[in-house]
C-alpha positions in Angstrom: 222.4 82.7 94.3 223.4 79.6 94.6 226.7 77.8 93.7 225.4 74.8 92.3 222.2 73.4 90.9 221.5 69.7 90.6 218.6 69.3 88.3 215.5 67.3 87.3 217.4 64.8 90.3 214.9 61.4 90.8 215.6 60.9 94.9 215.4 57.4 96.4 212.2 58.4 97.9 210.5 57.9 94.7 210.3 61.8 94.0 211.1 63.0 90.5 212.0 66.1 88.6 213.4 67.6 91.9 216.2 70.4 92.3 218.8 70.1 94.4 220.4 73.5 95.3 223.9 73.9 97.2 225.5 76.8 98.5 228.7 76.6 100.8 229.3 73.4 100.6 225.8 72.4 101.9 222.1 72.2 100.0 219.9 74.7 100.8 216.6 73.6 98.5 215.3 70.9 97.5 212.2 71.2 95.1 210.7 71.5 91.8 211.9 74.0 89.0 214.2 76.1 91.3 215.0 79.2 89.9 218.5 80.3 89.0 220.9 81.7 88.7 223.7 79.3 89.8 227.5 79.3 89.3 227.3 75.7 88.0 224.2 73.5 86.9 224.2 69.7 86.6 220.9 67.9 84.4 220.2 65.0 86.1 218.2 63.7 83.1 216.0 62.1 85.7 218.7 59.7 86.7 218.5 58.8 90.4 220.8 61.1 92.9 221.4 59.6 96.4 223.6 60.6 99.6 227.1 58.8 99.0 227.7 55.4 100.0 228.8 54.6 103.1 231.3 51.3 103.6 230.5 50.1 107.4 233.1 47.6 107.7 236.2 47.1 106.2 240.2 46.6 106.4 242.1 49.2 104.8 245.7 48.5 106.9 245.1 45.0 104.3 243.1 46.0 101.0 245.3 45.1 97.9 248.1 43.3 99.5 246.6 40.1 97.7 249.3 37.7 97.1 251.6 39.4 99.7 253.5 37.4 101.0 251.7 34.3 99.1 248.0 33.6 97.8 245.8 32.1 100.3 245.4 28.8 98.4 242.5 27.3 100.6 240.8 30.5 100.7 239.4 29.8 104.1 239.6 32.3 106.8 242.2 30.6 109.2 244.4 31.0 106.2 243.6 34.6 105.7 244.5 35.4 109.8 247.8 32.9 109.1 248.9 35.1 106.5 248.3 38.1 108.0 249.9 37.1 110.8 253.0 36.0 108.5 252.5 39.6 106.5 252.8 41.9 109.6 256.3 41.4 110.1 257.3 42.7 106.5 254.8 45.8 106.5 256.8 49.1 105.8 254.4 52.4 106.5 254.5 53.9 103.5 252.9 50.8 101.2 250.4 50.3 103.5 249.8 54.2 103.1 249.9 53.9 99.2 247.7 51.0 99.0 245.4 52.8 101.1 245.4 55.9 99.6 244.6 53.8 95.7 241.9 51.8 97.6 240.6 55.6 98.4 240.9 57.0 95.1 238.6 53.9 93.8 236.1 54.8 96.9 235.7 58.1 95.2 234.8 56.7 91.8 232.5 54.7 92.9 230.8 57.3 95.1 231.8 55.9 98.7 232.2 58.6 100.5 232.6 57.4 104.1 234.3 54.5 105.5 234.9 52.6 108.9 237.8 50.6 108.8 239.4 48.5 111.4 242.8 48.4 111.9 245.0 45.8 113.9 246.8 46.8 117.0 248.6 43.3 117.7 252.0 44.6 116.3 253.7 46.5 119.2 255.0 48.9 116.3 251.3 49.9 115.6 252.6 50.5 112.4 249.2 50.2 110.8 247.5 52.3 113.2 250.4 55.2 112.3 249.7 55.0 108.6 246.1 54.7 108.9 246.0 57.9 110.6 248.1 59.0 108.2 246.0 58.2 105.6 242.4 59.6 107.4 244.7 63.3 107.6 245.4 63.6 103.9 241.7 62.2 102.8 239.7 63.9 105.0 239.0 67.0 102.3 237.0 64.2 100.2 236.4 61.0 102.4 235.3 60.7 106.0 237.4 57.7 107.3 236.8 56.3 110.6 239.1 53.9 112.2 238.6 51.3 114.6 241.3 49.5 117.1 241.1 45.6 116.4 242.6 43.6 118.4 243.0 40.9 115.4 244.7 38.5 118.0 242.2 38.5 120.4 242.5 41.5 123.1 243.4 38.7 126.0 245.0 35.9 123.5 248.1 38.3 122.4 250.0 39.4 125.0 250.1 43.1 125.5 246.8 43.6 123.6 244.8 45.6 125.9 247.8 48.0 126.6 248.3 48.3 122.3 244.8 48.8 122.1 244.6 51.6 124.7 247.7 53.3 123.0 245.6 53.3 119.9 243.1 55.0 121.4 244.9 57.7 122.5 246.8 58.4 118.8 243.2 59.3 117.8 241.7 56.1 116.7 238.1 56.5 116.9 236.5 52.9 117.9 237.0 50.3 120.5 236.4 46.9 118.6 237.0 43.1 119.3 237.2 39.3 118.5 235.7 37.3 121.2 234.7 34.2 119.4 238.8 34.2 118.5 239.7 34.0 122.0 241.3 30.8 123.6 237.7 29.8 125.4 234.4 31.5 125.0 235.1 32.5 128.8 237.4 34.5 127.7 235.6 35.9 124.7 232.7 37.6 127.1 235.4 38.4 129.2 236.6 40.5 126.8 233.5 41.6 125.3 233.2 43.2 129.3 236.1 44.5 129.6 236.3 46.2 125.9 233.0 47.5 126.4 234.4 49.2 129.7 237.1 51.1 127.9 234.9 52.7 125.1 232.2 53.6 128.0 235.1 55.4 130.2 236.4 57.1 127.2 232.6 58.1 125.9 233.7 56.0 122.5 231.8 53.7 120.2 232.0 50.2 119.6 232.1 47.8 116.4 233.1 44.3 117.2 234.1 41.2 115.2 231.3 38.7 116.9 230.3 35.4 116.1 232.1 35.3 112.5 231.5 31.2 112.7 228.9 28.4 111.9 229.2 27.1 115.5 225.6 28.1 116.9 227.0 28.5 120.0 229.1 31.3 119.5 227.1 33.6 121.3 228.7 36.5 122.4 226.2 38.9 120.8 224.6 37.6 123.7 226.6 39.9 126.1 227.4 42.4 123.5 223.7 43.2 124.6 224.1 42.7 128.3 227.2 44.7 128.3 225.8 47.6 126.0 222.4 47.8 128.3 224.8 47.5 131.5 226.6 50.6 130.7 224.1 52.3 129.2 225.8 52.6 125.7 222.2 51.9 123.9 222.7 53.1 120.3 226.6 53.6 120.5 227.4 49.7 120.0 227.2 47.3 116.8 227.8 43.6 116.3 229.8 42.9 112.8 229.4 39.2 111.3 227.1 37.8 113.5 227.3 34.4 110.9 226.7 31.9 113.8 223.5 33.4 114.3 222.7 31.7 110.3 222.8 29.0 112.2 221.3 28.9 115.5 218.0 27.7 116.4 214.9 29.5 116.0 213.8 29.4 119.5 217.0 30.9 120.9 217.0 33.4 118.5 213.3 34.0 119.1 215.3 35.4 122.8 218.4 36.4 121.4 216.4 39.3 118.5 214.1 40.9 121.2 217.5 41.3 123.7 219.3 43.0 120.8 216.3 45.0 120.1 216.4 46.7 123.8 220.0 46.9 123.4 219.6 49.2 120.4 222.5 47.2 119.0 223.1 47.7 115.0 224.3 45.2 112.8 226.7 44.8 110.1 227.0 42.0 107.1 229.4 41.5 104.8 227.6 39.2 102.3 230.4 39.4 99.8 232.9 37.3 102.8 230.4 36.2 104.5 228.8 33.6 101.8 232.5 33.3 100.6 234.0 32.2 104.2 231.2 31.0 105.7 229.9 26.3 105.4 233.8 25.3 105.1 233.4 23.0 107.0 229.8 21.7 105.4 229.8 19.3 102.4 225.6 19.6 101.7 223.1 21.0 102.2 225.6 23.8 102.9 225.2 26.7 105.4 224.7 30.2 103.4 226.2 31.7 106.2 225.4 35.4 106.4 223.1 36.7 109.6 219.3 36.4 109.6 219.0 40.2 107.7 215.6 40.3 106.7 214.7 39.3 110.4 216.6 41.9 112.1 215.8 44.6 110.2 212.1 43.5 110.8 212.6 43.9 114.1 213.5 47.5 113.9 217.3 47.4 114.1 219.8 49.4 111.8 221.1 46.8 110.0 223.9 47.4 106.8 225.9 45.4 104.6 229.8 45.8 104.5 232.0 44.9 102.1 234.9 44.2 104.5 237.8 43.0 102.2 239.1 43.9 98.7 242.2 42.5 97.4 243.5 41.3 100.3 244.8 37.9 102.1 240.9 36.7 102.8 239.6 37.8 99.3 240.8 37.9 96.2 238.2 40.4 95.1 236.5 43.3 95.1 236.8 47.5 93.4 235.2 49.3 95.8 231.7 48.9 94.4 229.0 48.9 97.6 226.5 48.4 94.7 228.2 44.9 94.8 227.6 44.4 98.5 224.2 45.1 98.2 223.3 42.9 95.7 224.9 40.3 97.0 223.4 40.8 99.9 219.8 41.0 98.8 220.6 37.4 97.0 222.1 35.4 99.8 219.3 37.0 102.3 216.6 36.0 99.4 215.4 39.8 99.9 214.6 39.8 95.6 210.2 41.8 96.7 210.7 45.1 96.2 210.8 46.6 99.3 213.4 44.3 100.1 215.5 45.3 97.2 215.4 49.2 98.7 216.2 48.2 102.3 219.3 46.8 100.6 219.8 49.8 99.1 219.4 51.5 102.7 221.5 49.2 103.7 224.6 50.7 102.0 223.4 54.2 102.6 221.4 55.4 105.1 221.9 52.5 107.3 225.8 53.0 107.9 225.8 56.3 107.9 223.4 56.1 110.8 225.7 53.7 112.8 229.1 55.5 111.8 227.0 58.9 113.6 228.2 61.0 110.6 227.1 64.1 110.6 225.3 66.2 108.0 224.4 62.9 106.1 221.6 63.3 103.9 218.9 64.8 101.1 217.7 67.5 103.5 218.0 70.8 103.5 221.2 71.4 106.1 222.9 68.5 105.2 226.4 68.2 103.6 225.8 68.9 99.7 228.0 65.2 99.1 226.0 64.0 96.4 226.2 60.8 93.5 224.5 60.6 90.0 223.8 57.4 89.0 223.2 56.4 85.8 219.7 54.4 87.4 216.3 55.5 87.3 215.9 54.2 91.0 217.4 52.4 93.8 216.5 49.0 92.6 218.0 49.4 89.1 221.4 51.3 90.3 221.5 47.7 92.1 220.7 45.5 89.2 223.0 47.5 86.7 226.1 48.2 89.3 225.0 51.6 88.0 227.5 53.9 86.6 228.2 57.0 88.5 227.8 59.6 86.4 229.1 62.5 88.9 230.5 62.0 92.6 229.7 65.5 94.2 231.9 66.1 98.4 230.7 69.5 99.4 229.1 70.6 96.5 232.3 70.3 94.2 232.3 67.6 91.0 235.3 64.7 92.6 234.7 62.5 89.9 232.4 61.8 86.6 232.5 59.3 84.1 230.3 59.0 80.8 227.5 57.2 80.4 228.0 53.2 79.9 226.4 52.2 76.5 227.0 49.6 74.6 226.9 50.2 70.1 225.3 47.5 68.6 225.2 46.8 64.9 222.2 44.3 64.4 219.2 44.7 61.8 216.3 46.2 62.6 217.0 47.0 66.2 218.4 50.1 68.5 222.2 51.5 67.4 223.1 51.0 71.2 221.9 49.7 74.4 222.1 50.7 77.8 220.6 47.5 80.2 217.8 49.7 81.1 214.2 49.6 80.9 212.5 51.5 78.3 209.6 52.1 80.5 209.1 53.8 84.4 209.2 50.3 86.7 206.1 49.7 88.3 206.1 50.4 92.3 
């Protein structure tokens, strides 16, 4: 028997009319007309049913302290760090928990499941790293929260960095990350690229590092982000976040630059959402888009997703929560509108991070965690067009949240009493 029964589930494979059955918390079928009985069944109605969502990068110890202490009036991101830097003093644990904790009750509505959020450790407090913790203990029963130490300051630039960053480390924080294109010289930045790559091979960690978040062309520390990762031997345990000068580099380096990232086995993170919102400041026109070369580095084989890094906080002004957002965002500022494009974007909030976060049990297969989301879509493509509703958000086989169908009533001669933005007909693939 089993405890729960999905059915007549679309899968972003492209196969229809499947059952998904659960038992313990995990599924344990998945295929046609699966008999009963079941302690609970759920009709798909041939909606689409994916894995959760998955948030790559992001800043929880910030989210939806917009306006604290003032707005960021330019909008730029020197102004974001500046008031950051002018917020840290005033931060009390327990707001930073409670914003954190509402930024996690919207996850769960909107089916995001798993997050990787960096956290600064420039405050000899570590007051953020404290309630981040905090918050990763009481969500764990319905959100897998993984935390990263980010040295916001640059690890060599603040004074007592690397020691902060170490302490983090050993509260339980899970990632080493970095800034090197924020240190004082770019000396200094693959200095620190080294030596932060050092720590997370002693401690057998992984690493996610702020690189190259500029237009200059050359900022190139993902450069020895590869080096360093092929050096220790850390291939498939390392990822490069931003990566925006690369928008702007020339195609013969980065003719070099791909192939070394390739051996490296580095993965890559956008954030299209801050990216094309932070990125050409300084251009009048043409202006710089700004966001890495996507479409070429996931040709080249590398996992590549899309983050949506800030909500609500002093760098954007924002954002719910929605990864649907991120990724089509990101499939318009990487001009990635054929179809298959479309689904790699949709891959790119999914299965991608999931791949680089190494979270287990992630998945449609038979095994895997039964953490589930119905979307009221009949495919990928459409769940990104629509900003699909999700209709039920499923952690270990158990309904988190649901929400009715969106549907608009109309009162118009001769047409429909209601409409639902979605085609009449199957799309053809």
């Amino acid at each position: 028997m089993f405890d729960l029964i999905l059915r007549r589930a679309t899968l972003p494979d492209g196969r229809t009319g499947m059952d998904i059955g659960v038992r313990e918390g995990r599924i344990a079928a998945v295929e046609k007309d699966l008999p009963g009985p079941a302690g609970e069944e759920i009709d798909a109605t041939g909606r689409l049913v994916t894995p959760p969502f998955v948030d790559s990068h992001f800043h929880m110890d910030s989210t939806l302290s917009y306006g604290l202490p003032r707005v960021n009036r330019s909008g730029t991101l020197l102004e974001g760090i500046a008031l950051w830097g002018e917020l840290k003093p005033q931060l009390v644990q327990d707001a930073i928990v409670e914003r954190a904790l509402a930024y996690c009750d919207w996850a769960v509505a909107r089916g995001l499941l798993a997050i990787r959020s960096h956290v600064d450790i420039c405050d000899p407090r570590l007051l953020a790293v404290e309630s981040l913790l905090e918050v990763k203990r009481r969500v764990a029963p319905y959100l897998d929260l993984q935390l990263v130490a980010f040295p916001q300051d640059g690890v060599l630039r603040a004074p007592g960095a690397v020691e902060l960053l170490k302490r983090a480390l050993d509260m339980g924080v899970d990632v080493v990350g970095g800034i090197p294109h924020f240190e004082r010289t770019m000396a200094d930045g693959a200095a620190s690229v080294k030596l932060l790559c050092e720590i997370a091979a002693e401690r057998g960690l992984l690493v996610d590092m702020h690189c190259d978040e500029s237009d200059d062309p050359l900022s190139r520390h993902v450069e020895t982000l590869a080096y360093e990762t092929q050096r220790l031997g850390m291939q498939g345990r390392v990822t490069g976040s931003h990566l925006t000068s690369m928008h702007s580099m020339d195609n013969y380096y980065v003719s070099k630059l791909i192939p070394l990232m390739v051996e490296a086995k580095l993965g890559v993170i956008a954030n299209p959402l801050i990216n094309i919102t932070l990125q050409g400041r300084h251009d009048t026109y043409p202006k710089r888009r700004g966001m890495t070369r996507v479409p070429e580095l996931m040709g080249a084989g590398l996992t590549v997703a899309l983050g949506h890094d800030c909500v609500m906080d002093p760098w954007y002004p924002l954002g719910s929560g929605d990864m649907l957002e991120v990724a089509h965002m990101g499939l318009h500022v990487g001009q990635m509108t054929g179809y298959d494009g479309m689904l790699a974007c949709f891959r790119a909030v999914t299965e991608a991070p999931a791949k680089l976060l190494h979270l287990d049990g992630y998945g449609l297969e038979v095994g895997c965690h039964a953490d589930l989301v119905v979307l009221q879509a009949a495919d990928p493509v459409e769940a990104i067009r629509t900003r699909a509703t999700r209709l039920f958000v499923l952690r270990r086989g158990a309904v988190v949240s649901r929400c009715a169908p969106v549907e608009a009533q109309l009162s118009l001669p001769g047409r429909p009493e209601s409409v639902s933005f979605t085609l009449p007909t199957a799309r053809a693939r």
